[in-house]
C-alpha positions, 0 to 999 in steps of 0.5 A, a space after each residue: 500500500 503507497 503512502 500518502 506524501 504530504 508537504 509536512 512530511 518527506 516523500 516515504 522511502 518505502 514507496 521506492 526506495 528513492 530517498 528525499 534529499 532536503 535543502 535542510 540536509 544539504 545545507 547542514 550535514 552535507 555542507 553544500 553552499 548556498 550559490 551552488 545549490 542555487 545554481 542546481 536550482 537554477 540549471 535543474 529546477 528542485 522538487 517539492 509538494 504542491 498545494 494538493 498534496 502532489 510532489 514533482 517539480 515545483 513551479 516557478 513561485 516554488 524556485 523562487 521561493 527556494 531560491 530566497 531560503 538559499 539567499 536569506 542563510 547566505 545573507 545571514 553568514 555574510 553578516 557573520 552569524 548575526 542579524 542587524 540590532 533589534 532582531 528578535 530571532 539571532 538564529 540562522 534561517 535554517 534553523 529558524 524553520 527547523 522540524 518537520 515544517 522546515 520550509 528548508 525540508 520541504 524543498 530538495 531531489 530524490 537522489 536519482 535526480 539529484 544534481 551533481 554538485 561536484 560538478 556544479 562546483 568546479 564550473 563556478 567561482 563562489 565568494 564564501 560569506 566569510 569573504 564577504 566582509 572585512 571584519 568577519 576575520 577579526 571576529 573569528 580570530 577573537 573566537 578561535 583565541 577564546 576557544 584557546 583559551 577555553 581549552 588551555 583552562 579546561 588542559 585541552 590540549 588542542 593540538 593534540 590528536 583527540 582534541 577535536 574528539 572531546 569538544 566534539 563530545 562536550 558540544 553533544 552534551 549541551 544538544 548543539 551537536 558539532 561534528 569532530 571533523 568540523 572542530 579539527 578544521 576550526 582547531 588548526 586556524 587556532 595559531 594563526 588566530 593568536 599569531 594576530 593577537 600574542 606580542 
């Protein structure tokens, strides 16, 4: 018996085995960007449900819709992980829409049909929001130098192997979950962080 898709819900892999891939996923645990899932957008078209319940191709209102989703996170990481003053919501759009009503989760590709990103990739030259403004690199070598310190007061010693394991394990138990892998990267921008700030 075929269950129902509804726009609250995935399309069921036990249809056809055909797993649903979200722009929420490929955002946040796949790491792809915004400009090259907007591209994919814009090459490929993206699928979600319509008004009655039906999934396939969304049209030209879905795109742009999506298409905004992609440009509000990107506009957000741009301005350095934070909104302008008096803002009521500090989270990124992403999370803002988190859970089964995500309008992140509502649009993405079954996996046959999902676009190869890699290619879409080497075919562009995207600027990182990081990039994106002068003082963003100041604000993250005053994390990283806090996260030093943070370390040194806590004997982690973050440049040893098995480091970025135990952070990653603190973050877990506070429910904001960051991958190891994730930590590593950030850990080894450390030295230079307090190369710009040791005398």
């Amino acid at each position: 018996m075929k269950q129902k898709a509804t726009p609250d819900a995935t399309p069921s892999n036990y249809e056809d085995s055909d797993p649903f891939i979200s722009l929420a996923e490929l955002l946040g645990y796949k790491r792809e960007t915004e400009g090259t899932l907007a591209t994919a957008i814009e090459k490929n078209g993206i699928y979600t449900w319509d008004r009655y319940g039906r999934f396939g191709l969304a049209d030209a209102p879905g795109q742009v819709e999506a298409l905004g989703l992609l440009a509000a996170q990107y506009a957000w990481e741009a301005a350095g992980y934070a909104l302008p003053p008096g803002y009521r919501d500090t989270r990124s759009p992403l999370d803002q829409y988190e859970g089964a009503d995500s309008m992140f989760m509502r649009y993405g590709w079954k996996k046959k049909v999902c676009p190869d990103f890699s290619v879409i990739r080497l075919g562009q030259s995207e600027r990182s929001p990081r990039q994106s403004k002068g003082g963003d690199t100041n604000s993250r070598n005053t994390l990283l130098v806090i996260i030093a310190a943070l370390c040194n007061y806590s004997d982690i010693k973050y440049q040893e192997r098995g480091a970025a394991v135990q952070i990653a394990k603190f973050t877990d138990e506070i429910g904001a979950a960051v991958t190891d892998d994730t930590i590593r990267k950030a850990l080894a921008e450390i030295p230079d962080a307090l190369g710009t700030r040791l005398k």
